[in-house]
mmCIF file of the N, C-alpha and C atoms, coordinates in Angstrom:
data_MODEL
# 
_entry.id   MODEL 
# 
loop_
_atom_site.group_PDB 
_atom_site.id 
_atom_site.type_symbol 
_atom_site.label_atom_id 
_atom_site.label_alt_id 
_atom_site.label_comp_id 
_atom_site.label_asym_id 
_atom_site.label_entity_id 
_atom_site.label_seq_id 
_atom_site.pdbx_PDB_ins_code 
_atom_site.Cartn_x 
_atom_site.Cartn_y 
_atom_site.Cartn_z 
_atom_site.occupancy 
_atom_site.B_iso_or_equiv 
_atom_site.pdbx_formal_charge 
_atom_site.auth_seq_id 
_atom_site.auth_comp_id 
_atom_site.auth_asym_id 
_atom_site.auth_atom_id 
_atom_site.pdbx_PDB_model_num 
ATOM 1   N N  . UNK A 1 1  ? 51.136 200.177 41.816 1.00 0.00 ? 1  UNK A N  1 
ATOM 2   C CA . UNK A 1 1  ? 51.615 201.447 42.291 1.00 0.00 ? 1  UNK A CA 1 
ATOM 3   C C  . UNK A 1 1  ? 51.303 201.621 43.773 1.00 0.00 ? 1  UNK A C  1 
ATOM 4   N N  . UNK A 1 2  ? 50.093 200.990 44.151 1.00 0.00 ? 2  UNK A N  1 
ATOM 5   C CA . UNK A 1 2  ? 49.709 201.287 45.362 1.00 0.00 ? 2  UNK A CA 1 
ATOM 6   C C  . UNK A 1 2  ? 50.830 200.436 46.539 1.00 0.00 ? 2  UNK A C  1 
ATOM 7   N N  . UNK A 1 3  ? 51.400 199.391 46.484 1.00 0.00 ? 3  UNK A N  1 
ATOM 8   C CA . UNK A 1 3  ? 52.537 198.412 46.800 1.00 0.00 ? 3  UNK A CA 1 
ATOM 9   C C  . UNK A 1 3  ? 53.331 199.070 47.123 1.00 0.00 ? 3  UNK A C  1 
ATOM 10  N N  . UNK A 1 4  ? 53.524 200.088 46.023 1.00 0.00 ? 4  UNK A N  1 
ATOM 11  C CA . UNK A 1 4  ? 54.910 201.011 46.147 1.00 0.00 ? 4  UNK A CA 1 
ATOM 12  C C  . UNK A 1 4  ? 54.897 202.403 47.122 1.00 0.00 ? 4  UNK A C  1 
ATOM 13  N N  . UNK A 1 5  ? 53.818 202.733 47.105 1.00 0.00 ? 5  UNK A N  1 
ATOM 14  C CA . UNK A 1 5  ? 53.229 203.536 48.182 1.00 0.00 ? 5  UNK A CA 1 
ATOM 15  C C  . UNK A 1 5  ? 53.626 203.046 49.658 1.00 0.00 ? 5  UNK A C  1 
ATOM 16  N N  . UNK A 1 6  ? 52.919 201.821 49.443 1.00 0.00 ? 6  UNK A N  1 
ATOM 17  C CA . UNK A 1 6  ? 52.570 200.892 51.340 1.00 0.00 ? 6  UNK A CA 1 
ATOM 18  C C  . UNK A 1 6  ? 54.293 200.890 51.585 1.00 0.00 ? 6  UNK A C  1 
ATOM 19  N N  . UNK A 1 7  ? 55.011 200.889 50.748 1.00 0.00 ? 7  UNK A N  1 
ATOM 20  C CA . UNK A 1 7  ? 56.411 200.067 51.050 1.00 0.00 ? 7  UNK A CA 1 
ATOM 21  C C  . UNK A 1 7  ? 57.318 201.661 51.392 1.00 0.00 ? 7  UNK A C  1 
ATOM 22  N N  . UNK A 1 8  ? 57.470 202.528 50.346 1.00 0.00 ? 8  UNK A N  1 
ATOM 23  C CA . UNK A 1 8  ? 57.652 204.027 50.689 1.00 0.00 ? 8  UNK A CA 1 
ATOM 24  C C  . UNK A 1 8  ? 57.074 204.669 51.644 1.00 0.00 ? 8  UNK A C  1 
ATOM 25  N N  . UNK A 1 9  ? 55.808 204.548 52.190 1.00 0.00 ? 9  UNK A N  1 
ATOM 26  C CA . UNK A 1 9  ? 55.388 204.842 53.506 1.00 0.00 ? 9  UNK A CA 1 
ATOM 27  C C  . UNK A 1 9  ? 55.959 204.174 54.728 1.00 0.00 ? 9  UNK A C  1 
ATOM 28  N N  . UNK A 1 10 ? 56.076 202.682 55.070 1.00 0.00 ? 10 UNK A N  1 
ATOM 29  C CA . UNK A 1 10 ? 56.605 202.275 55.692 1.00 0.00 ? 10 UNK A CA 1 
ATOM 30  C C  . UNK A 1 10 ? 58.378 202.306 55.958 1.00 0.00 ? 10 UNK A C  1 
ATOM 31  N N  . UNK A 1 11 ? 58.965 202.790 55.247 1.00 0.00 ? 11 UNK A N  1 
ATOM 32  C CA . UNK A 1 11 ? 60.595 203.045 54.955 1.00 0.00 ? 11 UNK A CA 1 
ATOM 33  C C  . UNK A 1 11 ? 60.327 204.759 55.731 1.00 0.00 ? 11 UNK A C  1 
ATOM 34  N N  . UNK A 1 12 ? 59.972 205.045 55.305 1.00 0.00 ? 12 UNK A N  1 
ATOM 35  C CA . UNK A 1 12 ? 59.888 206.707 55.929 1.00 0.00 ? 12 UNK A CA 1 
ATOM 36  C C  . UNK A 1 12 ? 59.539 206.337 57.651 1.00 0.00 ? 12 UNK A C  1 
ATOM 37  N N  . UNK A 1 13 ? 58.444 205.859 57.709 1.00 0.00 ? 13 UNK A N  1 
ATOM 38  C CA . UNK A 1 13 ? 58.209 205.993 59.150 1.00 0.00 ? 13 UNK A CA 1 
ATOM 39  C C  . UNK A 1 13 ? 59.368 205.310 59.908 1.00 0.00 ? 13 UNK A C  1 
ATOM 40  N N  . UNK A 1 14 ? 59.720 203.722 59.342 1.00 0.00 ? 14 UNK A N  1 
ATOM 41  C CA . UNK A 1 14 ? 61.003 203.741 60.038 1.00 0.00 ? 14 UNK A CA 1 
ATOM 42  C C  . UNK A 1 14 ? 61.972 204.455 59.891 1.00 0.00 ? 14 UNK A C  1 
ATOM 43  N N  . UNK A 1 15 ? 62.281 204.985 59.160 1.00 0.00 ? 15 UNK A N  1 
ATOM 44  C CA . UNK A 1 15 ? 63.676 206.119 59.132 1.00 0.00 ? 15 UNK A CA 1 
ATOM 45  C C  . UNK A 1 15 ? 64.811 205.053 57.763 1.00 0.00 ? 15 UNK A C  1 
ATOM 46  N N  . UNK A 1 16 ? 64.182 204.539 57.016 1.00 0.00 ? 16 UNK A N  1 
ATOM 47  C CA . UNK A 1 16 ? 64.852 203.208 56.607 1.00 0.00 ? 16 UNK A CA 1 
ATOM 48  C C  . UNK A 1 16 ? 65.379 203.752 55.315 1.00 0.00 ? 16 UNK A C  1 
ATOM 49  N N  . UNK A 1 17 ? 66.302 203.287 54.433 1.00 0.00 ? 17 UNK A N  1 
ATOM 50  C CA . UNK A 1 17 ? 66.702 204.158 53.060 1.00 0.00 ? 17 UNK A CA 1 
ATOM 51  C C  . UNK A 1 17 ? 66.456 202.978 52.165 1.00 0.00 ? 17 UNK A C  1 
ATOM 52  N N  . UNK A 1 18 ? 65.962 203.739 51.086 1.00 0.00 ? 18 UNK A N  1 
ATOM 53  C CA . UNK A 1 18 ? 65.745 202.585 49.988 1.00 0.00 ? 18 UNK A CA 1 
ATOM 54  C C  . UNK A 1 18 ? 66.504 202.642 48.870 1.00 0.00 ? 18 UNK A C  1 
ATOM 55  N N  . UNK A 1 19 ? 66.821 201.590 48.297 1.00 0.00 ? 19 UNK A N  1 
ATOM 56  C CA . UNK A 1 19 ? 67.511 201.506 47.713 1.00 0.00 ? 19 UNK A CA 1 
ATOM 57  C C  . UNK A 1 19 ? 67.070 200.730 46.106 1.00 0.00 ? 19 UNK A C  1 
ATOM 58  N N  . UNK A 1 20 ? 67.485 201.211 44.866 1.00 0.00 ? 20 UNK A N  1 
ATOM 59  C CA . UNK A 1 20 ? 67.055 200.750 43.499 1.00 0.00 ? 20 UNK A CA 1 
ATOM 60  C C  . UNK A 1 20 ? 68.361 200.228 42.697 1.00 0.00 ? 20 UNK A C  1 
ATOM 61  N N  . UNK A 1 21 ? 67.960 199.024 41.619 1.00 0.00 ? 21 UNK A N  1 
ATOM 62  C CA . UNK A 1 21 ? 68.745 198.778 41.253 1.00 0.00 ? 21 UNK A CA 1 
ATOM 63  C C  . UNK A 1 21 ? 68.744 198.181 39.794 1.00 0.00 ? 21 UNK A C  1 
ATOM 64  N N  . UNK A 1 22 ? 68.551 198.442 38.746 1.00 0.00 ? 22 UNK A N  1 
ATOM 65  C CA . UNK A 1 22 ? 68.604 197.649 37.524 1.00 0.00 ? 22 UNK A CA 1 
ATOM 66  C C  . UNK A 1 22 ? 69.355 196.718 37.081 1.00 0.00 ? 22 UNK A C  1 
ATOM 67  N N  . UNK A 1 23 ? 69.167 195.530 36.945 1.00 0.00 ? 23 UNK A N  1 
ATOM 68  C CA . UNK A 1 23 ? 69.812 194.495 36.179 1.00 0.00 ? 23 UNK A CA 1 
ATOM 69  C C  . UNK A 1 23 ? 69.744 193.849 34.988 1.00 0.00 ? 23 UNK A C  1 
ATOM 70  N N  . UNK A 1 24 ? 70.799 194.609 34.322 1.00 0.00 ? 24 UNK A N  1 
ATOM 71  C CA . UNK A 1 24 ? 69.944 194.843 32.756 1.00 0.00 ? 24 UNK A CA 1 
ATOM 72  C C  . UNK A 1 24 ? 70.265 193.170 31.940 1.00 0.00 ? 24 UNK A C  1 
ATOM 73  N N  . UNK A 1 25 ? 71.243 192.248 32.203 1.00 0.00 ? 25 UNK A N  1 
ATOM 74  C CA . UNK A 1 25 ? 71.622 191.165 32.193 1.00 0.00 ? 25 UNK A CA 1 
ATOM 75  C C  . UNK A 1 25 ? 70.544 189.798 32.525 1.00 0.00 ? 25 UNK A C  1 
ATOM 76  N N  . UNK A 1 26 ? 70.154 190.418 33.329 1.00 0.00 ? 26 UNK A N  1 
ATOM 77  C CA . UNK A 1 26 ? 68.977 189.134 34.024 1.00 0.00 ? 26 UNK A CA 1 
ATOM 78  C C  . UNK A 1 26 ? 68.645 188.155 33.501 1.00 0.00 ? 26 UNK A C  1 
ATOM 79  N N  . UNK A 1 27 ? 67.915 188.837 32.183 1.00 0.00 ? 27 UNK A N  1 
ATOM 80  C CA . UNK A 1 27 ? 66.685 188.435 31.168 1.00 0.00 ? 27 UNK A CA 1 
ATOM 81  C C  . UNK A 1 27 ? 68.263 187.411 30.695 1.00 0.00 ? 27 UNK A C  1 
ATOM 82  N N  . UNK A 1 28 ? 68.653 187.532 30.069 1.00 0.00 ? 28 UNK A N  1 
ATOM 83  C CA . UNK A 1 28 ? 69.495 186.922 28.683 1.00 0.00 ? 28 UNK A CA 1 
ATOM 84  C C  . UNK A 1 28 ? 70.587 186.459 29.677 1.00 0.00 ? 28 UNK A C  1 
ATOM 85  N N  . UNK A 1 29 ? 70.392 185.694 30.382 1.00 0.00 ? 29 UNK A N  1 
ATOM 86  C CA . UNK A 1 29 ? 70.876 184.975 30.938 1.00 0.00 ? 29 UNK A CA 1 
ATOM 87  C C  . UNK A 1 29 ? 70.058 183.123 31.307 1.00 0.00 ? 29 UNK A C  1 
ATOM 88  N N  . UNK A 1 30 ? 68.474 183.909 31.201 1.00 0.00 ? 30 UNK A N  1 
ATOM 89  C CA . UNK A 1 30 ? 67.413 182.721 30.843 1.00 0.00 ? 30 UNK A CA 1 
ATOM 90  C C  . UNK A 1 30 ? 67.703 181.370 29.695 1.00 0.00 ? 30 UNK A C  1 
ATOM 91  N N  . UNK A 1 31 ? 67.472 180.395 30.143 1.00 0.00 ? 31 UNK A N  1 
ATOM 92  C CA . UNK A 1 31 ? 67.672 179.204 28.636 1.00 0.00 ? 31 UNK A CA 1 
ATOM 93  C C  . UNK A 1 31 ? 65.887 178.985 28.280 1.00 0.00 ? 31 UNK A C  1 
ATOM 94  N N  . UNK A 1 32 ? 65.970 178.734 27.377 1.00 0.00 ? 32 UNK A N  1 
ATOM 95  C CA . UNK A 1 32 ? 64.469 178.905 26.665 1.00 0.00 ? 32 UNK A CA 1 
ATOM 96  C C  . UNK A 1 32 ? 64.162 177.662 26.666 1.00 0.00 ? 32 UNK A C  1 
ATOM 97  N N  . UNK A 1 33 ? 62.631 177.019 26.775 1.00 0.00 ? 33 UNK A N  1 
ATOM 98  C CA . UNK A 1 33 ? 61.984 176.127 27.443 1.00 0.00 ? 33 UNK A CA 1 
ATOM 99  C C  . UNK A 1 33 ? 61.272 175.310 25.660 1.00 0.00 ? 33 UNK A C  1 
ATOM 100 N N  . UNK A 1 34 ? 61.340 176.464 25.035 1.00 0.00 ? 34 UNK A N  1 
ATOM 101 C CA . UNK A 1 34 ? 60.851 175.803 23.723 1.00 0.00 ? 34 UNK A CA 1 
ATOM 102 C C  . UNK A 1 34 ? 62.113 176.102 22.882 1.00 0.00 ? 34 UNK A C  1 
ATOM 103 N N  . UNK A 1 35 ? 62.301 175.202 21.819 1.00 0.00 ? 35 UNK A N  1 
ATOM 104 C CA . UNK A 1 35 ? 63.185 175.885 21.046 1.00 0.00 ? 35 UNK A CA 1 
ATOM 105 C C  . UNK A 1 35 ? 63.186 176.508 19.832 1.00 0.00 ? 35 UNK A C  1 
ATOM 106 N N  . UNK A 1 36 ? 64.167 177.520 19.669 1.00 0.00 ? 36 UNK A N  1 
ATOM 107 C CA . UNK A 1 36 ? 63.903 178.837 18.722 1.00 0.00 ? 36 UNK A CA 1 
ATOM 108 C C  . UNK A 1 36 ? 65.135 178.541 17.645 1.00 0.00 ? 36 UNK A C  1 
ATOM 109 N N  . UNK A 1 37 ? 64.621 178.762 16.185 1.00 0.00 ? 37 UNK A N  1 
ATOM 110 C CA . UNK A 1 37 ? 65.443 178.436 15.477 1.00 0.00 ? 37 UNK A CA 1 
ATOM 111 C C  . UNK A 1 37 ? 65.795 180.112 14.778 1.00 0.00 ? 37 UNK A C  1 
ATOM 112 N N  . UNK A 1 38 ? 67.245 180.669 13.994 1.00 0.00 ? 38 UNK A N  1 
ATOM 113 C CA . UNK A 1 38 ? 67.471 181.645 13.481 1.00 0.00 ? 38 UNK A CA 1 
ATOM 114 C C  . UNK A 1 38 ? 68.036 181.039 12.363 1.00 0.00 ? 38 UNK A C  1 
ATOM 115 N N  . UNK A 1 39 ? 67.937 181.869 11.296 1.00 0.00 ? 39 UNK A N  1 
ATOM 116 C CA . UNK A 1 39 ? 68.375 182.064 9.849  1.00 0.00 ? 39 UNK A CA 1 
ATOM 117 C C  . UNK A 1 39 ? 69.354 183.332 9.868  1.00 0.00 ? 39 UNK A C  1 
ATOM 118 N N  . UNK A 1 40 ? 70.279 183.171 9.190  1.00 0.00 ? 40 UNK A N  1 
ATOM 119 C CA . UNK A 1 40 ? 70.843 184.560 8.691  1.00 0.00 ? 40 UNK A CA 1 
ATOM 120 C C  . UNK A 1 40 ? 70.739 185.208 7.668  1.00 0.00 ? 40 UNK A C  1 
ATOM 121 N N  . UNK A 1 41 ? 70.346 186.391 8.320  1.00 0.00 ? 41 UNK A N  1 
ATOM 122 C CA . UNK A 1 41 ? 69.657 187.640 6.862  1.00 0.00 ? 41 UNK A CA 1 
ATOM 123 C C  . UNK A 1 41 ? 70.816 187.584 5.793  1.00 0.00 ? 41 UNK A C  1 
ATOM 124 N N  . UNK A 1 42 ? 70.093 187.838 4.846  1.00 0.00 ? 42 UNK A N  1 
ATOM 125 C CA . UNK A 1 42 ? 71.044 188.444 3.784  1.00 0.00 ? 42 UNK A CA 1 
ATOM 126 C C  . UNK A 1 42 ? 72.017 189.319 3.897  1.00 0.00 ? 42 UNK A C  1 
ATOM 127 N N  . UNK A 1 43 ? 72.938 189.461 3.476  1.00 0.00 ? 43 UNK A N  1 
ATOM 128 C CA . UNK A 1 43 ? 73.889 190.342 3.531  1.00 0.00 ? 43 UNK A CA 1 
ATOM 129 C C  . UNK A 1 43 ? 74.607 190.867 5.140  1.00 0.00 ? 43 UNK A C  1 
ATOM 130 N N  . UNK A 1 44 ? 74.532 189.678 5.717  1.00 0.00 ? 44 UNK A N  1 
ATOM 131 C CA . UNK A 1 44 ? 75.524 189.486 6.889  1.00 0.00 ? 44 UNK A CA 1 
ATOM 132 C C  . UNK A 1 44 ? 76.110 188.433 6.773  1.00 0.00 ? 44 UNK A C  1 
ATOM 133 N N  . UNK A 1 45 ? 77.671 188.549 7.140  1.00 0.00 ? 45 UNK A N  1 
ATOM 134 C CA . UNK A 1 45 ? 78.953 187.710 7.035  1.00 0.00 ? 45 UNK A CA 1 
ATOM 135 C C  . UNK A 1 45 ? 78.432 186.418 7.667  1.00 0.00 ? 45 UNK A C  1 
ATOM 136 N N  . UNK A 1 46 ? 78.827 185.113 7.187  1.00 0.00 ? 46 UNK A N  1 
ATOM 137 C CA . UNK A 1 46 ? 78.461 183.611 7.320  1.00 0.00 ? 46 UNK A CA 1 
ATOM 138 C C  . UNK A 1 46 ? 79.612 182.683 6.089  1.00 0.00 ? 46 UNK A C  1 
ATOM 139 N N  . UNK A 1 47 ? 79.910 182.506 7.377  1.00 0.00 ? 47 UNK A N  1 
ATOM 140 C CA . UNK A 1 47 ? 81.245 181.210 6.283  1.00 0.00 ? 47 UNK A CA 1 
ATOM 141 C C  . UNK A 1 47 ? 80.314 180.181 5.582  1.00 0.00 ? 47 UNK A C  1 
ATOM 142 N N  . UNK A 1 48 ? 79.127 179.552 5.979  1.00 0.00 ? 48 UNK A N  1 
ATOM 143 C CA . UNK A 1 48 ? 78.298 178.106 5.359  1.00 0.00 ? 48 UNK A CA 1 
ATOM 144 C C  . UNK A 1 48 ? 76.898 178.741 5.078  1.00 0.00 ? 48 UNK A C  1 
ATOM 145 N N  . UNK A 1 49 ? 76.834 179.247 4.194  1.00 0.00 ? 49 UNK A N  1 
ATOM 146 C CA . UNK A 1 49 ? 75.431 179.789 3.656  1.00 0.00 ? 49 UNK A CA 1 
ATOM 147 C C  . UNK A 1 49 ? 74.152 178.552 3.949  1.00 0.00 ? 49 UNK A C  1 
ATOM 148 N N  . UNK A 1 50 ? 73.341 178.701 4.006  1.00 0.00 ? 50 UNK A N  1 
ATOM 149 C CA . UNK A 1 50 ? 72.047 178.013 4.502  1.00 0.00 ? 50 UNK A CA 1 
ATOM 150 C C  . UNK A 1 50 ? 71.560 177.094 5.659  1.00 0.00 ? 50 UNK A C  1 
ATOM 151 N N  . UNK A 1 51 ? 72.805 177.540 6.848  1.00 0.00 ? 51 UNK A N  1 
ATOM 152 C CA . UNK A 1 51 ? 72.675 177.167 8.114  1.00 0.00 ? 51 UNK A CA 1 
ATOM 153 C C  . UNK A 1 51 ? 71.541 177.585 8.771  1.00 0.00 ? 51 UNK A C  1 
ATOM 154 N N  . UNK A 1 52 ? 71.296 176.803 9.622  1.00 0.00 ? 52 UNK A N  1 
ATOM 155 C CA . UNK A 1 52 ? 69.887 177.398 10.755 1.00 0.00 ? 52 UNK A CA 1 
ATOM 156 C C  . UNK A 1 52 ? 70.536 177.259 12.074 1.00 0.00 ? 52 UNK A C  1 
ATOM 157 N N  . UNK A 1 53 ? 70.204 178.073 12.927 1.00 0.00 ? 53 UNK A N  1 
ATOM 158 C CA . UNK A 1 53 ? 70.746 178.186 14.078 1.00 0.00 ? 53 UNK A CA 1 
ATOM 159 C C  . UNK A 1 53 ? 69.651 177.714 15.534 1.00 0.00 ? 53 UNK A C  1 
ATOM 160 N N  . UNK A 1 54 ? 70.529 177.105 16.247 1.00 0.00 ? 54 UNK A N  1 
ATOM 161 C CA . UNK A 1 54 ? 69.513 176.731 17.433 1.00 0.00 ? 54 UNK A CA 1 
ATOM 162 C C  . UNK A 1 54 ? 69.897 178.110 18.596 1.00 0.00 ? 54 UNK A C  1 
ATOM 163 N N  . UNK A 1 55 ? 69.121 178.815 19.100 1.00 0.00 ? 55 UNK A N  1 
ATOM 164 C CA . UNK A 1 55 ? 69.314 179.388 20.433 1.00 0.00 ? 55 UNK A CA 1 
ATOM 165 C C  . UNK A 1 55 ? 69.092 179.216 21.664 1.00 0.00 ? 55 UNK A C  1 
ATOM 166 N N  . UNK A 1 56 ? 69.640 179.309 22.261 1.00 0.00 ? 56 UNK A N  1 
ATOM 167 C CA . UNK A 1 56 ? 69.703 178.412 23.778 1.00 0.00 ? 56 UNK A CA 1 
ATOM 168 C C  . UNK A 1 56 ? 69.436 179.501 24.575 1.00 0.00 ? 56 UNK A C  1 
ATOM 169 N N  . UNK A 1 57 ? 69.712 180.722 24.502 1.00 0.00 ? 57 UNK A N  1 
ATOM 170 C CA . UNK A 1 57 ? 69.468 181.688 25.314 1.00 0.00 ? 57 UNK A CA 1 
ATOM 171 C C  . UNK A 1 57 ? 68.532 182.743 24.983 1.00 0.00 ? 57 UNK A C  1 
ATOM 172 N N  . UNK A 1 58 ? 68.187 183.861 25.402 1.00 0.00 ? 58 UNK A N  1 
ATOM 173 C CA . UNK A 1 58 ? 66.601 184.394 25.317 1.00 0.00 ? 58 UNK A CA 1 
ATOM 174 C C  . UNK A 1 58 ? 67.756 185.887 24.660 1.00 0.00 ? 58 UNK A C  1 
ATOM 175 N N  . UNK A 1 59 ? 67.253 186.562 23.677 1.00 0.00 ? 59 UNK A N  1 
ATOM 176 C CA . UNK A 1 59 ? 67.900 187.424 23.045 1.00 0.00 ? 59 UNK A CA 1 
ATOM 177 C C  . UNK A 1 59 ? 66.910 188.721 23.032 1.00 0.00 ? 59 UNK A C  1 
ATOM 178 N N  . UNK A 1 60 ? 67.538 190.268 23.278 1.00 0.00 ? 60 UNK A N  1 
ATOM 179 C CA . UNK A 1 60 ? 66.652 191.410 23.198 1.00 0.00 ? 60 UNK A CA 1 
ATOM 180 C C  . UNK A 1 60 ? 65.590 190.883 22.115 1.00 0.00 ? 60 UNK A C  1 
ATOM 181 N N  . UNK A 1 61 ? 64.313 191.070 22.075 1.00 0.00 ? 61 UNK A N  1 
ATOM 182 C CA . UNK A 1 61 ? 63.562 191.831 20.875 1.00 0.00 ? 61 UNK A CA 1 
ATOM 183 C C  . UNK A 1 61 ? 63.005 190.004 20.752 1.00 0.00 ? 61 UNK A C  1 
ATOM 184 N N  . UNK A 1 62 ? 63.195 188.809 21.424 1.00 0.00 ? 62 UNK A N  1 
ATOM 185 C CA . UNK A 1 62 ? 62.416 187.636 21.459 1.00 0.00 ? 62 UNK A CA 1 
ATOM 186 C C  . UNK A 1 62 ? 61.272 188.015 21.830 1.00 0.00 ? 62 UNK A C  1 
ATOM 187 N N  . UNK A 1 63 ? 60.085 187.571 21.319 1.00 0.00 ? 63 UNK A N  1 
ATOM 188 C CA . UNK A 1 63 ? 58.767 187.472 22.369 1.00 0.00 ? 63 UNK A CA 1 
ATOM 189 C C  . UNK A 1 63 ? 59.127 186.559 23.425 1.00 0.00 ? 63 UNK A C  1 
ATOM 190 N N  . UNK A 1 64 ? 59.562 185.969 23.461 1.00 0.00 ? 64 UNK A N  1 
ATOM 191 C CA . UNK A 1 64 ? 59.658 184.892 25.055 1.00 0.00 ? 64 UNK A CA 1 
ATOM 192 C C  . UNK A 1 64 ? 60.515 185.190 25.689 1.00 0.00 ? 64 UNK A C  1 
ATOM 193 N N  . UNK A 1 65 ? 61.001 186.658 25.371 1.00 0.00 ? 65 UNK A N  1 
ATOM 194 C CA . UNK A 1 65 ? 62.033 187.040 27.000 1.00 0.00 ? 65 UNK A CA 1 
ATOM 195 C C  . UNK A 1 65 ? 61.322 187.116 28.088 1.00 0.00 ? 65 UNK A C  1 
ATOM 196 N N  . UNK A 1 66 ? 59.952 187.959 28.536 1.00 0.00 ? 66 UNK A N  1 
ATOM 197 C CA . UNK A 1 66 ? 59.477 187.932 29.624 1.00 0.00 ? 66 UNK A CA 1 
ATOM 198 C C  . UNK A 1 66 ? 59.230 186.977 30.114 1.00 0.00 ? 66 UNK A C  1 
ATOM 199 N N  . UNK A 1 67 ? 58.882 185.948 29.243 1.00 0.00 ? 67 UNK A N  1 
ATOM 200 C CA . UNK A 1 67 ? 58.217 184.355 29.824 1.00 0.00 ? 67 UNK A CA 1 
ATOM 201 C C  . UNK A 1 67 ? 59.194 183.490 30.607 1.00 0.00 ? 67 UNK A C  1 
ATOM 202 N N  . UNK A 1 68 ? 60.347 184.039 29.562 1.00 0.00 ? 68 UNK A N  1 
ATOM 203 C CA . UNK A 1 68 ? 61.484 182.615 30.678 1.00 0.00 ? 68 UNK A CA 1 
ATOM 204 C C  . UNK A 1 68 ? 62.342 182.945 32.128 1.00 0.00 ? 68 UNK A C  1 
# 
């Protein structure tokens, strides 16, 4: 917090405008370094029942989104 202070203080004294921006995409755009396997729950649509799935990309609600 204090970073954010030094950096908002210094923008003011120069006269400077700041600017914010969220990029909500970022994350899940990552390829994952270990690999993560999925099953499909019960009672969601699947043409080949007892497939396992490889994921290549980092998905909401992974523990290893922040990491990659």
């Amino acid at each position: 917090m204090a970073s954010f202070r030094i950096v908002g203080a210094v923008a003011a004294a120069l006269a400077l405008c700041l600017f914010g921006a969220d990029i909500k995409t970022v994350s899940l755009n990552a390829t994952l370094a270990i690999p993560q396997y999925l099953r499909v729950i019960d009672g969601f649509p699947c043409d080949v029942e007892g497939h396992i799935y490889v994921i290549k990309r980092t998905l909401y609600g992974l523990r290893q989104l922040g990491r990659e």
